[in-house]
Phi, psi and omega in degrees: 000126181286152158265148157300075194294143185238144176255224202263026160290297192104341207272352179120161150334304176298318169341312185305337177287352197257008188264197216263330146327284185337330194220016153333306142353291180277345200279316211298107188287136220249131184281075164292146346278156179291135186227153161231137178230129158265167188232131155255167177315292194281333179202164162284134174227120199233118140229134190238173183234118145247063189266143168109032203214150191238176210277343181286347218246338172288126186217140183236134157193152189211119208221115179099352211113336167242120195251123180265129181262098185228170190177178157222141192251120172270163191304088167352104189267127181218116184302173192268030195268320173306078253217062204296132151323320195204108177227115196254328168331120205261149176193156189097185203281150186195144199214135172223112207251133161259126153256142168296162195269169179262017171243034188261152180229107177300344212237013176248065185247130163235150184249127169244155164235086171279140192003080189048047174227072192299122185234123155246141174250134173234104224276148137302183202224109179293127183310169175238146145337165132261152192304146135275134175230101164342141152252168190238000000 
């Protein structure tokens, strides 16, 4: 008699196609839009993907310190010819908030949207010197 190796399941070998690894992907709630942020001496550099959205469909706005990328992806229309196996293509609405540090200058933001790539610069607030204060 061969042993049966078992993991912490009980269910056998074959188990493993069936947990929660297998279908991790799908289990995983997916942060949209995807972002990077860099940090300069002088700004913040933010980019996130959006692809398949035009620059009208996008809304920005940062309020407190906190800046929301939100925006909605229309709905696909899928005829009734049509038979998808599979539609993974993400649509409806979506939103993602950062907060900034308190050396950010709100009112210095510029936004660009290039081939599905929303590019922001969030400018700093130039630093000061520090004072020396006398005592007298």
């Amino acid at each position: 008699m061969v042993p049966v190796l078992r993991n912490n399941t009980g269910l056998g070998v074959l188990s493993d196609l069936f947990t929660d690894r297998w279908f991790e992907p799908f289990n995983r709630s997916m942060k949209f839009p995807a972002v990077d942020i860099e940090e300069t001496e002088k700004a913040f550099l933010i980019k996130a993907d959006l692809p398949g959205l035009k620059k009208e469909d996008i809304k920005i706005t940062i309020e407190d310190n906190q800046l929301t990328i939100s925006g909605e992806r229309s709905k696909t229309e899928k005829s009734e010819t049509e038979h998808y196996k599979h539609f993974e293509r993400l649509q409806g609405s979506f939103s993602r908030s950062f907060l900034l540090p308190d050396s950010i200058n709100e009112e210095n933001v510029s936004a660009k949207y290039e081939n599905g790539v929303l590019m922001l610069t969030v400018k700093k607030v130039p630093s000061r010197d520090a004072t020396e204060i006398k005592i007298e």
